[in-house]
N, C-alpha and C positions, 0 to 999 in steps of 0.2 A: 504494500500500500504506500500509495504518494503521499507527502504532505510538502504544501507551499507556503513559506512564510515572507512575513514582507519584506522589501530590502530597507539595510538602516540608512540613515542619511547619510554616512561614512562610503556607502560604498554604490553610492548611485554611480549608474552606468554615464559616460560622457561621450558625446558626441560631435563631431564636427562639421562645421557649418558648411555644406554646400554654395550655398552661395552667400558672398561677401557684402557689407555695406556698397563698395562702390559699384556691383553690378545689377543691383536690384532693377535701379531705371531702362537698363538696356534690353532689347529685347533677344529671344533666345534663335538663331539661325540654324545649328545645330544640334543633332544630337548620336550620344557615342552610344553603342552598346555593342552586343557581340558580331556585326552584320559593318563594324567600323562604323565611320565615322561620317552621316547622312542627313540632306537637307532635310529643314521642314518638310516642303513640300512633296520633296519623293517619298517621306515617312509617311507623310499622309496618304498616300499614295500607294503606301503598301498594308495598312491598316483598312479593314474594311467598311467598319463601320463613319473612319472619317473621309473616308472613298464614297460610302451613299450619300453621307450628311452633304459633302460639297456638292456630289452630282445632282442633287434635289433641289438644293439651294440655286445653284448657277443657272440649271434649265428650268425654275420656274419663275428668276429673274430674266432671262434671255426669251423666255415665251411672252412674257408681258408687251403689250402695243409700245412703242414708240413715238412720241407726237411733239412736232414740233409747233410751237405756239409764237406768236407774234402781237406785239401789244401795238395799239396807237397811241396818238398823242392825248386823247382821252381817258388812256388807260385801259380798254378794252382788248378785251383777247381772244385773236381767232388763230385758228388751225394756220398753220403754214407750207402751203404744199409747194410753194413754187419755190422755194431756197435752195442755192446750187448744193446743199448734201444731203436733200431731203432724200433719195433714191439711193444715192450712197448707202446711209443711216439706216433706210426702213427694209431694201430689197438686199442690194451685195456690195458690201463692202469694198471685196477684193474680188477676184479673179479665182480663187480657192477655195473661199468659205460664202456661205450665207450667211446674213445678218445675226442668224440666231446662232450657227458656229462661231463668231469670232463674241458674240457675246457671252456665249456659257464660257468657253475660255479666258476672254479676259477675266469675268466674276472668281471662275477657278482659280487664278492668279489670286484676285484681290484674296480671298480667305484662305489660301495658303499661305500667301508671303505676304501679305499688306500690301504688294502696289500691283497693277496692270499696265499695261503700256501697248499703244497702236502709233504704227509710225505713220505717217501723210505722205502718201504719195502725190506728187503736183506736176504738173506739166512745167516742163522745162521755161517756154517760154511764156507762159501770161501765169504761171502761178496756182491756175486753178489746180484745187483738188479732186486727183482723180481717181481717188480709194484709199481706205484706210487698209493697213497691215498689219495682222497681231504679233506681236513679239515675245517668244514668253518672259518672264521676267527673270526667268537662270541667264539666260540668255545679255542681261540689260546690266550695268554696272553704272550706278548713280554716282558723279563726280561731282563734288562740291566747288565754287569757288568764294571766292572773299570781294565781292563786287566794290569794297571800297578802297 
């Protein structure tokens, strides 16, 4: 027969802190375990449950209507169909994807990593845009500058 008694205060167990004062704020990009050493994103990616969770979220973000709106000088606001990326926006983006594939994508992006990104495609000579492109965000490396 067992018997458990409680520990004295002499001999409590000690532990050490995982994480530190200064990284609390930061956010976490990786993580290590027996599979090495793996972004969020592919982690989630290999988890199933955070695999449905993003899939349900993104395509029921990406199935919602799209509309673009336009105010007057009144204040008033109507539909706006004639804007050079209404068709862009609403139909195909690019050349690859539908509207609703480069949308679940980006969404997947944003709740994996925090950011999404579409590069602009434009015509060389007047500028206009002539498709958006997803990029996924492993892909993207954000560079800071000191604009002053």
């Amino acid at each position: 027969m067992l018997f458990f008694r409680k520990k004295s205060s002499n001999n409590l167990e000690k532990r050490s802190s995982i994480i530190n004062d200064n990284s609390t704020t930061k956010s976490i990009s990786a993580v290590s375990g027996i599979f090495g050493t793996m972004p969020i994103s592919t982690l989630g990616y290999n988890l199933s449950g955070v695999f449905r969770a993003v899939s349900l979220i993104s395509s029921s973000i990406a199935s919602l209507p799209l509309v673009l709106y336009n105010y007057d000088e009144d204040g008033n606001k109507s539909r706006w169909t004639t804007h050079p990326l209404y068709k862009i926006l609403i139909s195909k983006p690019n050349s690859l994807q539908t509207a609703y594939q480069a949308m679940k994508s980006l969404v997947s992006d944003v709740l994996l990593t925090g950011n999404g990104y579409l590069l602009i495609n434009r015509d060389a000579n007047s500028l206009a845009v002539n498709g958006l492109q997803y990029v996924p965000s492993s892909d993207v490396q954000v560079m800071y500058r000191d604009w002053e």
